[in-house]
C-alpha positions, -999 to 999 in steps of 0.1 A, spaced: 0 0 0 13 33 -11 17 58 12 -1 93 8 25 115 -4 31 87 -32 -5 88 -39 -10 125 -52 6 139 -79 41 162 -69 33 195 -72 56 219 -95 87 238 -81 82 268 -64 109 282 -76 123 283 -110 156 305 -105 160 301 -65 159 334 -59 131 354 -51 133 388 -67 137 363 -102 109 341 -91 88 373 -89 97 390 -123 91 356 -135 63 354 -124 52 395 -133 67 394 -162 58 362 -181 34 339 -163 10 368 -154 7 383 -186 -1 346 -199 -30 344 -179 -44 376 -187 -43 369 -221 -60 333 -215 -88 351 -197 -93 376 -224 -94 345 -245 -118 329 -228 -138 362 -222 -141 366 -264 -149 329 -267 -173 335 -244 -187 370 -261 -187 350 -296 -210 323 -276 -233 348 -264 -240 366 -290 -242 334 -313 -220 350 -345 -213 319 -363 -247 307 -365 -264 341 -373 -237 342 -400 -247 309 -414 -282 321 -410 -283 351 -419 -313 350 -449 -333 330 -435 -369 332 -420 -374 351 -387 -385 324 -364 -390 303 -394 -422 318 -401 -433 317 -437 -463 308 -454 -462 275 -477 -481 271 -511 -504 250 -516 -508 236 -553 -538 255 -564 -534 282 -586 -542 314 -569 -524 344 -577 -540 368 -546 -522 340 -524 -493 333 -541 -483 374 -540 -497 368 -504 -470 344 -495 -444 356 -508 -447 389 -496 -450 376 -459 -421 352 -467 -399 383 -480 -408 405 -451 -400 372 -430 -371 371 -447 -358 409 -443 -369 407 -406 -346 381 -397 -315 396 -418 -323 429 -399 -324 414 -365 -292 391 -369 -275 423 -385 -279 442 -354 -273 409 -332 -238 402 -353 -227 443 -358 -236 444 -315 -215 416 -310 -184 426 -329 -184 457 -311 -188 437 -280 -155 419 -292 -135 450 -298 -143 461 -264 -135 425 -249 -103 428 -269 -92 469 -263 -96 460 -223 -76 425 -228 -46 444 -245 -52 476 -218 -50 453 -191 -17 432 -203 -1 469 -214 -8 483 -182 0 451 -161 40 453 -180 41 489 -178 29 498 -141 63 493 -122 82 511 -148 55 543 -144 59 538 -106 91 538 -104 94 569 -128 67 591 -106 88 584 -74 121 586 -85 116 619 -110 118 652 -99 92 675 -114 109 705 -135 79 730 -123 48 730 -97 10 735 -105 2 768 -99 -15 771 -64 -55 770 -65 -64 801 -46 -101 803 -38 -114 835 -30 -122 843 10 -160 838 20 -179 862 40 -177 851 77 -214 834 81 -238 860 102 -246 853 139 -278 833 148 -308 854 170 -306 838 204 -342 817 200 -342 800 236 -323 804 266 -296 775 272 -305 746 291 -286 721 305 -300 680 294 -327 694 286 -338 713 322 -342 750 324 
């Protein structure tokens, strides 16, 4: 019988340099930015899914809630201009509403995809901006916000004489 630590799996290295300050830029530098771009991945998989682009792509002329009107074999021209007319408005319906589905869904990508790429830029450029704002001296101050003076604020009429917990 195998013991418990044989049992479950070993776990990975904690360190990959054996030093600390390289673990962590590791770490910041590559691992980090790795995930955040797996997330964003998963977050535009996930908006594609949503907004169900490929399907609405492949769909994209047909019938609005596949509702149409079939023919029947008789010859009827009042119906047959009927039914095609309710199939075409069908039809433009549906190319409308998966039009407006697709074009809000792309811009829901680009959005998914601007904050992925802000994120990951501002994730590698942080310490670099922090470390600039502390260790740079500025060349010239704001100018000093003045505000004017108020008017002191006028005394209030004595309405009742003082009291002391409430007792005269």
């Amino acid at each position: 019988m195998e013991t418990l630590s044989e049992a479950l799996p070993q776990a990975a290295p904690r360190t990959r340099r054996g030093c600390v300050l390289l673990d962590f830029l590791y770490w910041y530098f590559v691992v980090a930015p790795r995930s955040i771009f797996g997330i964003t991945q998963n977050y535009l998989v996930g908006t594609i899914h949503r907004f169900s682009i490929p399907l609405h792509l492949r769909t994209l002329f047909s019938y609005w809630h596949r509702d149409f009107e079939v023919r029947d074999n008789r010859i009827d021209p009042a119906r047959a201009l009927r039914v095609a007319v309710v199939n075409t408005i069908s039809r433009i319906i549906g190319f409308l509403v998966r039009m407006t589905t697709i074009a809000l869904g792309l811009a829901a990508l680009a959005l998914v995809l601007a904050v992925g790429m802000g994120l990951i830029l501002f994730w590698l450029f942080a310490p670099f901006v922090l470390v600039f704002a502390f260790s740079h001296e500025p060349t010239r101050s704001l100018p000093s916000l003045r505000l004017p003076a108020l008017p002191p604020l006028p005394a209030l009429p004595k309405l009742a004489p003082p009291t002391i917990h409430g007792i005269l």
